[in-house]
KETOR-757699 format. One record per residue: residue number from 1; x, y, z of N, C-alpha, C in turn. Coordinates in pm, whole numbers. Each point is the difference from the previous one (the first is absolute). Layout:
N
SITE  num     n_x     n_y     n_z    ca_x    ca_y    ca_z     c_x     c_y     c_z
SITE  NUM       X       Y       Z       X       Y       Z       X       Y       Z
...
***
This chain:
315
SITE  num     n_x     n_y     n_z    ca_x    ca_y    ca_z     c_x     c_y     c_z
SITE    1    7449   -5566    9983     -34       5    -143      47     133     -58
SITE    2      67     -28     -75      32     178     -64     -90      48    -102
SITE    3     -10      83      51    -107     149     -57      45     -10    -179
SITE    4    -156      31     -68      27      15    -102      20     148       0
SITE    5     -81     112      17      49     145      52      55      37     158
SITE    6      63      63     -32      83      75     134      15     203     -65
SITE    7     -85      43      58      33     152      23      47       5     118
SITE    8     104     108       3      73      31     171      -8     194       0
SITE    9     -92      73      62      36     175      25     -42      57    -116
SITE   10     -84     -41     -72     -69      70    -158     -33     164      71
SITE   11      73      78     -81     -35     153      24     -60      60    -141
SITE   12     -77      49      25       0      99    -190     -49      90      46
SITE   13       5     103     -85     -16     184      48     -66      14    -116
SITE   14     -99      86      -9     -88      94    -171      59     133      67
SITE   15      99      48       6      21     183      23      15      -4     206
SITE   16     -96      52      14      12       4     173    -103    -102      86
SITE   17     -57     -36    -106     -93    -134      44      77    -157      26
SITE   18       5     -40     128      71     -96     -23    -108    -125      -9
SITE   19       3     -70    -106    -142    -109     -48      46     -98      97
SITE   20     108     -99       3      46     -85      61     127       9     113
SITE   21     -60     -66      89      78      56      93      95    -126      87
SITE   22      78     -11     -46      79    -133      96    -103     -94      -4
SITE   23     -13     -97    -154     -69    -105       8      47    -142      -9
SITE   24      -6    -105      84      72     -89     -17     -77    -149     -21
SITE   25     -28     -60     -92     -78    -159      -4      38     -80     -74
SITE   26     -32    -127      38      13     -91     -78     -82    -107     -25
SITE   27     -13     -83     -99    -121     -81     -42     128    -210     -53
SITE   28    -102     -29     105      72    -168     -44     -77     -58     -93
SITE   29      45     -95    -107     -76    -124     -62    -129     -13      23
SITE   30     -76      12     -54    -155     -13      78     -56      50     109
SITE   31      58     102       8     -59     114      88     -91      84     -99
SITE   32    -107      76      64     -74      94      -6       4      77      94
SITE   33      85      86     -40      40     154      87     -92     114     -45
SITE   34     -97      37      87     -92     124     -17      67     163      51
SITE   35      -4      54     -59      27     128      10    -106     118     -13
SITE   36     -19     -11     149    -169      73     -22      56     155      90
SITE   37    -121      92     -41      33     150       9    -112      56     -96
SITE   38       2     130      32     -97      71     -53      32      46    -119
SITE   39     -69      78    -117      86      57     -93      96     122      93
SITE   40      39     -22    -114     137     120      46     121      -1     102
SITE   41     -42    -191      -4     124     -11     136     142     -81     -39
SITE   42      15      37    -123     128     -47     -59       6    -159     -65
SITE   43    -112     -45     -22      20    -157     -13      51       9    -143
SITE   44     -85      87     -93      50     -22    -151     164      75     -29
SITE   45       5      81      71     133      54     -45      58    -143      79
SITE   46      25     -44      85      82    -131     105       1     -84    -142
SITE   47    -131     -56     -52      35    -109     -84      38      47    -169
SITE   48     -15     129      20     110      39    -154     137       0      38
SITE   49      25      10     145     151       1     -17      43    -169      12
SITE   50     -79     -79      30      13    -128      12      64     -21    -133
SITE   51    -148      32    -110      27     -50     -93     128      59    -103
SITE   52      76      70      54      71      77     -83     -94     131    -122
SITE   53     -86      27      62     -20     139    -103       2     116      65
SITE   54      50      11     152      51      98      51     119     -20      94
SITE   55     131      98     -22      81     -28      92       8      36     145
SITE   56       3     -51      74     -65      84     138     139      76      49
SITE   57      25     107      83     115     102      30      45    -103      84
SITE   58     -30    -107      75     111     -39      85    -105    -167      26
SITE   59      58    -102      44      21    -122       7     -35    -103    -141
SITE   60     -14    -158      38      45     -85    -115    -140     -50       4
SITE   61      14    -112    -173    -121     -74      33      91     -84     -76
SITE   62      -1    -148      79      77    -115     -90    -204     -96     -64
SITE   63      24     -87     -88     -52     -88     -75      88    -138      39
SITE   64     -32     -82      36      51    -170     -18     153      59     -15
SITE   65      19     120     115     152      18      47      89      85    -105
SITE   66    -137      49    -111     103      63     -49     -81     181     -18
SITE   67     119      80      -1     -47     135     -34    -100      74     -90
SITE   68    -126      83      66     -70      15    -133      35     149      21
SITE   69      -2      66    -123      21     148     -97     -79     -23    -133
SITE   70     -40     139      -3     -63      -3    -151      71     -89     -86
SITE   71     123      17     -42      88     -92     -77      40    -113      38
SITE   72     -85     -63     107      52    -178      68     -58     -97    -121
SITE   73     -74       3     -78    -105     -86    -129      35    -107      83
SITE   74     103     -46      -6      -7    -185      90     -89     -33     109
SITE   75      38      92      91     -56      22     131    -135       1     -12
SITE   76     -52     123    -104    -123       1     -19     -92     -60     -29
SITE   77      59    -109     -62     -51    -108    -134     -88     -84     146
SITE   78      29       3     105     -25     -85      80    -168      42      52
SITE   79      -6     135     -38     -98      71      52    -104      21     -49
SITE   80    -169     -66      21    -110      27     -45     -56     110      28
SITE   81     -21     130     -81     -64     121      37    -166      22     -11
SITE   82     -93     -31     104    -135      61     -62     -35     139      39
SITE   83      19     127     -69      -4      98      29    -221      48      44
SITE   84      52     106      88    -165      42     -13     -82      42    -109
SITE   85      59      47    -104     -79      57    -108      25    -167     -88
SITE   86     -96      13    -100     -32    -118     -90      86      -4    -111
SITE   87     126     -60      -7      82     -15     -85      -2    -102    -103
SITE   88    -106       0     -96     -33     -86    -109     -50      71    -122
SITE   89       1      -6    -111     -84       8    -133    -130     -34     -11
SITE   90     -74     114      30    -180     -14      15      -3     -91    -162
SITE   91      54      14    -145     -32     -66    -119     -21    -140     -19
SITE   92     119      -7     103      29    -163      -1     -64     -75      93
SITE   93       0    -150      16     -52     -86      22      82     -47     150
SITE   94     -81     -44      76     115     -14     145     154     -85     -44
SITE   95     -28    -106     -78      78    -112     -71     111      30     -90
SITE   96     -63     171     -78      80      26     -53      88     108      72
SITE   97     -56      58      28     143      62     134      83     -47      78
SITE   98     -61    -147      32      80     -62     111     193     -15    -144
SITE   99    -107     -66     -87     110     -30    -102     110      82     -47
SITE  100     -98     144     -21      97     124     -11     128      19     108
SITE  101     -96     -16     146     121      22      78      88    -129      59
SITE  102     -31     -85     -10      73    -154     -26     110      10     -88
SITE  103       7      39    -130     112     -25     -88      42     137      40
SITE  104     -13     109      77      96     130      49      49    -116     117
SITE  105     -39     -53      64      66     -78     113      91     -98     -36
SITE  106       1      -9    -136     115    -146     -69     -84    -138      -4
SITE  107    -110      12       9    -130    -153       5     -39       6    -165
SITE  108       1    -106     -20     -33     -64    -123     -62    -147     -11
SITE  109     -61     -19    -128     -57     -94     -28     -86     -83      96
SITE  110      30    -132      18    -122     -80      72      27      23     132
SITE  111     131      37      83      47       9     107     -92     185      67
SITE  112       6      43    -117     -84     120      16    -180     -16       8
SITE  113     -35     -81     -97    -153     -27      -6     -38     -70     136
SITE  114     132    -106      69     -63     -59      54     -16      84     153
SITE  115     112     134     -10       8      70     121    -160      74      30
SITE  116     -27      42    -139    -156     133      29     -92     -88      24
SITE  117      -3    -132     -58    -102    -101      98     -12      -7     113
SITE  118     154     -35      70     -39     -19     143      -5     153      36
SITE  119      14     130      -9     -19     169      77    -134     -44     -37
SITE  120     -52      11    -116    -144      22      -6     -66     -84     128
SITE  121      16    -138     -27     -56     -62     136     -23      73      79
SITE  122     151     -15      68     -29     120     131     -52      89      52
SITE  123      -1      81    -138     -83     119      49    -181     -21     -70
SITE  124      10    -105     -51    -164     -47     -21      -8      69    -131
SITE  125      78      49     -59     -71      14    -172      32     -29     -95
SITE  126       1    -160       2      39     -82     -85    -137      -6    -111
SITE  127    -119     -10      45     -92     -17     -75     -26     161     -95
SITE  128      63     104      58       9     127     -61     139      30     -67
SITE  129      23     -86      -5     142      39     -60      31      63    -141
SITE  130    -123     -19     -82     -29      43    -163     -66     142      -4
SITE  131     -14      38     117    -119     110     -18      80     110      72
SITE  132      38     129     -97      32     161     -16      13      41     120
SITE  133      83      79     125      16      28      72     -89     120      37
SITE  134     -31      59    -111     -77      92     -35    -163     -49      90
SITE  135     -32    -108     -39    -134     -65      57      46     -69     150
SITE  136      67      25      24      27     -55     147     -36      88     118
SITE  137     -99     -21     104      -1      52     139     136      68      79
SITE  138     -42      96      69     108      45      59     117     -86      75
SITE  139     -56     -94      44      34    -148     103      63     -66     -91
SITE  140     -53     -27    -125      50    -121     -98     163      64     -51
SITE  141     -45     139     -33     154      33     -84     112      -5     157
SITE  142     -25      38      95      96      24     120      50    -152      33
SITE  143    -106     -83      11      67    -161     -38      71     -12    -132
SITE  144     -56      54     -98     154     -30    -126      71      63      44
SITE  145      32     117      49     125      88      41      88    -110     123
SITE  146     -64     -68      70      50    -103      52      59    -118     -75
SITE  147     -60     -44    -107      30    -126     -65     124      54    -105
SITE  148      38     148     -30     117      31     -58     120      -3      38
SITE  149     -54      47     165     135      23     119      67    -121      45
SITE  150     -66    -172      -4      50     -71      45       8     -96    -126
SITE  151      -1      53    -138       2     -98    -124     126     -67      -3
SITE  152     125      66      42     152      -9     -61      52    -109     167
SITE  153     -88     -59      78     -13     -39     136     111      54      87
SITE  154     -66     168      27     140      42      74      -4     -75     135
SITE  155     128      14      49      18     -46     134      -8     130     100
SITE  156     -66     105     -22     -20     105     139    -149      32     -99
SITE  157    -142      42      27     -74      36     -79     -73     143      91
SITE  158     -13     116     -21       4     126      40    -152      25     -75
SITE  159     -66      28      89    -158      40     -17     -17     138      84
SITE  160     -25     133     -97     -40     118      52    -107      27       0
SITE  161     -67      13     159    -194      -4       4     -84     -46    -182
SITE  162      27    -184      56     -76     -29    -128    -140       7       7
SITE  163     -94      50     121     -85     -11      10    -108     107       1
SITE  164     112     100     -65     -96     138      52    -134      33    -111
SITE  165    -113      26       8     -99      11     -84     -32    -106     -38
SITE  166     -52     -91      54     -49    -123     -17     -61     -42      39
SITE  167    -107     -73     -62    -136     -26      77      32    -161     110
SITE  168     -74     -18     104      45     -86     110      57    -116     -48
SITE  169     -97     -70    -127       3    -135    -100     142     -38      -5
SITE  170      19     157     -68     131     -23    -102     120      17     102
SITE  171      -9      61     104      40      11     107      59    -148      63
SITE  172     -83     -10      26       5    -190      38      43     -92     -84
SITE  173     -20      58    -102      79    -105    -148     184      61       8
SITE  174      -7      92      47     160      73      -5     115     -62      98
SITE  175    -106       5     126      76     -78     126      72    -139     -36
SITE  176    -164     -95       3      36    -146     -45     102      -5     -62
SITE  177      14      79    -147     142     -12     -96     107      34      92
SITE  178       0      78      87      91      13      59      57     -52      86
SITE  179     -83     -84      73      22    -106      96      69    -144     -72
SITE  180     -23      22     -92      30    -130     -77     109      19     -35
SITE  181      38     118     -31     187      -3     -45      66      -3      99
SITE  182     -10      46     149      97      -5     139      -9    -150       1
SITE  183    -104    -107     -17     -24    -110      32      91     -72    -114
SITE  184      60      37    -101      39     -45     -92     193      10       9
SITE  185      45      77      67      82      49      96      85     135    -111
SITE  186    -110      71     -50      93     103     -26      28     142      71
SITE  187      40      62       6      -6      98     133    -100     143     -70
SITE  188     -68      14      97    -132     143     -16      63     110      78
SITE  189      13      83     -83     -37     117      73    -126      64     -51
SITE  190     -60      82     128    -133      15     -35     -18     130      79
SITE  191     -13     117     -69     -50     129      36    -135      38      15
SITE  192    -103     -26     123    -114      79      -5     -43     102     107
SITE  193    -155      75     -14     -21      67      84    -129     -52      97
SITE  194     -17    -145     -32    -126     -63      37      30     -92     144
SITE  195      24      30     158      12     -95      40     -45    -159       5
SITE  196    -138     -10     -44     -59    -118       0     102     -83    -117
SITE  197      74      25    -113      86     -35     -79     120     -45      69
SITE  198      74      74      63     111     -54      82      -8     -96      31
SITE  199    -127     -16      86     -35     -95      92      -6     -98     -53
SITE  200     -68     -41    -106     -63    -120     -95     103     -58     -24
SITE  201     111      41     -47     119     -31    -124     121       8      32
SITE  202      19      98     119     151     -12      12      39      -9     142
SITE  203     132     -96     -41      93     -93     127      24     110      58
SITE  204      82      83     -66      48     137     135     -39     131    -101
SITE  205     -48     119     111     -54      94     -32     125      99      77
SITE  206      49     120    -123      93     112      40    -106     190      19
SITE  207     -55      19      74     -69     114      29     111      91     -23
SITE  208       2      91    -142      15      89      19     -91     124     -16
SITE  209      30     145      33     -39     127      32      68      91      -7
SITE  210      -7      91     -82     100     122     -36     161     -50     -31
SITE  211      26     -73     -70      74     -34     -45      62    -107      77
SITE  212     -24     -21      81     112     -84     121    -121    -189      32
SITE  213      97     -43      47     -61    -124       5       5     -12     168
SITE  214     -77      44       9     -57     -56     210     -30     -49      39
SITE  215     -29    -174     -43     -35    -116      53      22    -121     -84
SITE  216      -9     -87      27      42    -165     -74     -19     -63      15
SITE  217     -70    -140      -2      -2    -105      34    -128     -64     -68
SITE  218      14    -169      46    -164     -48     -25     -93     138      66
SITE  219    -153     -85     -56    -137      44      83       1      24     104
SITE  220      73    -106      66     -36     -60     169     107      79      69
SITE  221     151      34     -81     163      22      78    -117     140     -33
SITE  222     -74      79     -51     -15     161      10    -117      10     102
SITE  223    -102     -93     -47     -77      93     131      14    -100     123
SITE  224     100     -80      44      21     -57     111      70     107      94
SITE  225      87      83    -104      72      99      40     -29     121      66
SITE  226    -157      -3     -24     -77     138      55     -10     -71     134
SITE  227     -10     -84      35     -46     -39     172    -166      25     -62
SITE  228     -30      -9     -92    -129      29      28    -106     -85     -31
SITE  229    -136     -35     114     -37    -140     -27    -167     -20     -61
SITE  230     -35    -128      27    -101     -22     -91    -115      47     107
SITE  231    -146      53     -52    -115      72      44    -110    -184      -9
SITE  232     -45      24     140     -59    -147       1    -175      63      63
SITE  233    -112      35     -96    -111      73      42     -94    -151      52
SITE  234     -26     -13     115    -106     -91      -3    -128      39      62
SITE  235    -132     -58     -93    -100      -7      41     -65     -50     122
SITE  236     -14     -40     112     -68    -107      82     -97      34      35
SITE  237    -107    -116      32    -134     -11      71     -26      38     134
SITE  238     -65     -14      81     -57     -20     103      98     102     107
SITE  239     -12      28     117      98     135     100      27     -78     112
SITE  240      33      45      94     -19       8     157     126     -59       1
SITE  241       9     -84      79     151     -33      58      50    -132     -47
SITE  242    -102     -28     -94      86     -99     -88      74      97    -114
SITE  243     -53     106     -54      62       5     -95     164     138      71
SITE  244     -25      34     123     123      53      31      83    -139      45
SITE  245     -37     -85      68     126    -143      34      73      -1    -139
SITE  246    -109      10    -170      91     -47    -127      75      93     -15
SITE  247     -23     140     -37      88      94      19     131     -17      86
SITE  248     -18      -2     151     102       1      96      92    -154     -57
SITE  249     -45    -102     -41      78     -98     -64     117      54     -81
SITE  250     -80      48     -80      67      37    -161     115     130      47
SITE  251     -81      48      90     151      96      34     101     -60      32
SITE  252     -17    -111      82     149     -23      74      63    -119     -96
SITE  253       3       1    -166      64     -51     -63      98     110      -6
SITE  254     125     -90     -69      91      58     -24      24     119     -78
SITE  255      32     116     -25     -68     129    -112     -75      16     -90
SITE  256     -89     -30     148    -172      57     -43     -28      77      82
SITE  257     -61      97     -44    -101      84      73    -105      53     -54
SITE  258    -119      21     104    -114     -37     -45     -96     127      32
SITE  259     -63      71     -55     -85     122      -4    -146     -63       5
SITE  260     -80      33      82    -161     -83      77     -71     138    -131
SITE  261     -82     -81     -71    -103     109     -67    -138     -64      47
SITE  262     -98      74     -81    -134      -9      26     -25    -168    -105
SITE  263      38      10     -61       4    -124     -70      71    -120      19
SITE  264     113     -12      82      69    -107      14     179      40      97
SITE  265      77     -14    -161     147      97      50      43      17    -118
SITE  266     123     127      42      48     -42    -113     178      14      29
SITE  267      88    -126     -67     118     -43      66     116      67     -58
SITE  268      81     -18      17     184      79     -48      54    -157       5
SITE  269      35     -35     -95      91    -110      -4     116     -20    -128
SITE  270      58    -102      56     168      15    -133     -80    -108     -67
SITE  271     -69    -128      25     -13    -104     -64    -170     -23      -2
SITE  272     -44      35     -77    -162      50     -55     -53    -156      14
SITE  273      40     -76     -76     -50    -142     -23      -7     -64     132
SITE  274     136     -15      48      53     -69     174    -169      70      33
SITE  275     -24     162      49     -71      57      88     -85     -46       6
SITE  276     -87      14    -136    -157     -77     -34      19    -147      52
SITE  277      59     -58     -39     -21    -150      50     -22     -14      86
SITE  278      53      90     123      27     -12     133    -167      63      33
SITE  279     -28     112     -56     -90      55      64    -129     -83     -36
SITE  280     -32     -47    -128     -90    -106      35      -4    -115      66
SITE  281     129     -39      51       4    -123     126     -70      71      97
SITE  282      78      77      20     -52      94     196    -102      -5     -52
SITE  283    -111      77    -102    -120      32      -4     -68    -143      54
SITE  284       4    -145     -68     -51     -74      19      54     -26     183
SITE  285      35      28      67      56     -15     118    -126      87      91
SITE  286       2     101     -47     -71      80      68     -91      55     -14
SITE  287     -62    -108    -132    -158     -30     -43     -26     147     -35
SITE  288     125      72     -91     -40     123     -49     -45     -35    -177
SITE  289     -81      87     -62     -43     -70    -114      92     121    -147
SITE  290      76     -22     -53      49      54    -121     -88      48     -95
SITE  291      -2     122     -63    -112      12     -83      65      54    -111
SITE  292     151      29      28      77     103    -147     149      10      38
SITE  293      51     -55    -106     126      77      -4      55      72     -76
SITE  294      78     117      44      72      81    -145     147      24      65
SITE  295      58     -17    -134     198     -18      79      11     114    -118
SITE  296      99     101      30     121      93     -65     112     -57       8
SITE  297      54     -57     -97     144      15      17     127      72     -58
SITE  298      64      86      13      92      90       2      73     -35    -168
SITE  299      14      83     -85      10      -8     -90     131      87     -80
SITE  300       8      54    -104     135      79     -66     -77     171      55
SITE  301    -120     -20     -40     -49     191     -27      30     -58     159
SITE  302      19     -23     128      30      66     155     171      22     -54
SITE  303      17     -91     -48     178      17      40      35      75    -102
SITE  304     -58      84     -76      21     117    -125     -33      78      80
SITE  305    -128      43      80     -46     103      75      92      22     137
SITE  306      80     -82      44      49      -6     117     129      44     -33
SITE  307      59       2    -135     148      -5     -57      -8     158     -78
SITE  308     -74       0     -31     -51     162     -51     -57      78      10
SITE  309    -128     -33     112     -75     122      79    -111     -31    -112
SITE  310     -32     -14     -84    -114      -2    -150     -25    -127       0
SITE  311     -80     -22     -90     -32     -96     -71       5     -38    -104
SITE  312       3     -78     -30      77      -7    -217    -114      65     -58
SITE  313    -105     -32      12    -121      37    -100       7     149      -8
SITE  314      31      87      93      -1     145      25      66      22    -133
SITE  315     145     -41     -44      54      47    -105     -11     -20    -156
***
């Protein structure tokens, strides 16, 4: 399937600071590509040079194959921008901004009315659509800042941490919209600093950190990649040598191993679900009685902490 974006070696310099450092991605048709990192790790300068409002000192960024530069307008035309700060007219009415920036996009008449119907949908403020931006929740205007960016129906749509300062609600109202446009097949890019966000919403996640991009893939292609596996805590009943026979079972599965506590065990395994199943068979085998389970499973903050020594939240 060919890529609606393709960046290849994005460099940009501010003086002796180098922001971006040999960045290279790309986003297909209905993809939701997350670009998660801490502040300060180059994501917004990466997607200004995407968008053409910065030129980066050295590599390309094509659009649906073609070149973007400040001066590409064609190229650009393709491109939905929702910036982090709130880019609307507190005076006006959500309906009437959409309109304002609709006829800057070349939308007119019923083909236009009928476009801010369906954004509003999407982003759920259709029933607010008459009422001053001015009176809108922090959540509500960052969803119009959404319903502006994808009015003109670009085919790449570029979201810079739309979620920052926002209460959980509106939070959750931000995602959904967002899930609904990858599902719709237009291509996301999506800049945050929230792993639980990655996770929710996007097909492949690009970790970058100090400018450079150090990992890629789905959920599963990154932390499959750590070797590192799921935490299986179990409770059990009753002692003596029934409950070491269940133990000694459960060890000699295939990569498992099994730590004897005062409470039960607790296991190392790649396949969390497989384990449990298994271990409540043996239990019933060896008339051991289950009283709790708790599973860890390996997540982005290990393979951020493992890829950077930190943890995202630190920054």
């Amino acid at each position: 399937m060919t890529a609606v974006l393709e960046c290849a070696h994005l460099v940009r310099n501010f003086g002796d600071l180098r922001a971006v450092d040999d960045v290279s991605i790309s986003v297909a048709p209905g993809e939701t590509y997350g670009l998660l990192g801490p502040n300060g790790a180059g994501k917004t300068t990466t997607i200004s040079m995407i968008c053409g409002l910065l030129t980066p000192n050295s590599g390309t960024v094509h659009v649906l194959g073609q070149p973007i530069s400040p001066a590409a307008s064609a190229a650009k035309a393709a491109i939905g921008l929702v910036p982090q700060d709130i880019a609307l007219y507190p005076d006006l009415s959500a309906r009437e901004n959409l309109v304002f920036f609709g006829r800057l996009q070349g939308l007119s008449g019923p083909a236009l009315d009928s476009r801010i119907d369906e954004v509003l949908e999407v982003v759920g403020l259709r029933d607010r659509a008459k009422d001053r931006i001015e009176t809108y929740s922090g959540g509500m205007k960052r969803r119009a800042n959404i319903a502006v960016g994808m009015l003109h129906s670009p085919r790449l749509l570029v979201l810079d941490e739309p979620t920052v300062g926002v209460d959980p609600q509106s939070r959750n109202s931000i995602l959904e919209s967002v899930a609904a446009l990858g599902s719709s097949g237009m291509a996301v890019l999506y800049t945050t600093h929230y792993m639980e966000e990655a996770e929710r919403i996007c097909d492949r996640i690009g970790i970058i950190d100090a400018g450079r991009l150090i990992a890629e893939g789905t959920r599963a292609e990154l932390v499959s990649g750590l070797g590192t596996a799921s935490a299986v805590a179990v409770r059990a009943g009753g002692g003596g040598p029934a409950l070491e026979a269940w133990r000694a079972d459960l060890a000699a599965l295939p990569g498992v191993t099994v730590e004897a506590t005062d409470a039960g065990a607790n296991l190392t395994c790649a396949d969390s679900s497989a384990t449990v199943a298994v271990a409540f068979q043996r239990a019933s085998t060896h008339r051991v009685s289950i009283t709790g389970i708790e599973v860890t499973v390996p997540d982005l903050e290990a393979v951020f902490l493992q890829l950077t020594g930190k943890a995202l939240r630190d920054d």
